[in-house]
N, C-alpha and C positions, 0 to 999 in steps of 0.2 A: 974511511967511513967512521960515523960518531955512532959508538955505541953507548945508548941508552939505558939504562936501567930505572924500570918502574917497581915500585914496592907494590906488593900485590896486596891484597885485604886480609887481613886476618879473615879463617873459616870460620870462625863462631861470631866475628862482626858479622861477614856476612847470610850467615843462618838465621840470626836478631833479625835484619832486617826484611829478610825475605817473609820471614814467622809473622812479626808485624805486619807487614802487606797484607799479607791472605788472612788473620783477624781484622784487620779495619776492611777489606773487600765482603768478608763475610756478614757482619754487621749490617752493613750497608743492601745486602740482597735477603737477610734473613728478616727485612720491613716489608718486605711484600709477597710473605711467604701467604699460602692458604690454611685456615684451619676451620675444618668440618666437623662439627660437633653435632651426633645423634643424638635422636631422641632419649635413645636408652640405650644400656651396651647388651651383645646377646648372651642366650642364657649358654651356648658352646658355640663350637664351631666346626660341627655336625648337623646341616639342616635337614637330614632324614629323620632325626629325633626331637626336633623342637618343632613347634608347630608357631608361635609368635612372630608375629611383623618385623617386631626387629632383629631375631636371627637371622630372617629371611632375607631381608635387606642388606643386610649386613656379611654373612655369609655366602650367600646360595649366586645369588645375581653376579657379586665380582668372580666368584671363582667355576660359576659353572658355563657362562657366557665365553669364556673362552676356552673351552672344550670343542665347540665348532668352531672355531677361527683358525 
């Protein structure tokens, strides 16, 4: 039988390239990320003590709607 010998990759060639990969993949899906921009930002993030639309918005509805869920 013919035995072979393959040289294997250096570990930090192959960390480079892998590193590479996942920044150019990231790139490429952070163009079609979302960004939602309020009106205003709120005044905490306690909406028993603010009474404004935009705490309320912003606070109350994401985090108290799912208390029933």
């Amino acid at each position: 039988m013919l035995n072979h010998r393959f040289a294997r990759p250096n570990p930090l060639l192959r960390a480079a390239l892998v590193a590479g990969l996942l920044l150019s993949c990231s790139t490429a899906l952070a163009k079609g990320t979302l960004v939602y921009c309020s009106e205003g930002s709120p005044e905490g993030f306690q909406p028993q003590f603010f009474t404004t639309g935009t705490t309320f918005d912003a606070v109350s509805v994401p985090m108290f709607n799912r208390l029933v869920e």
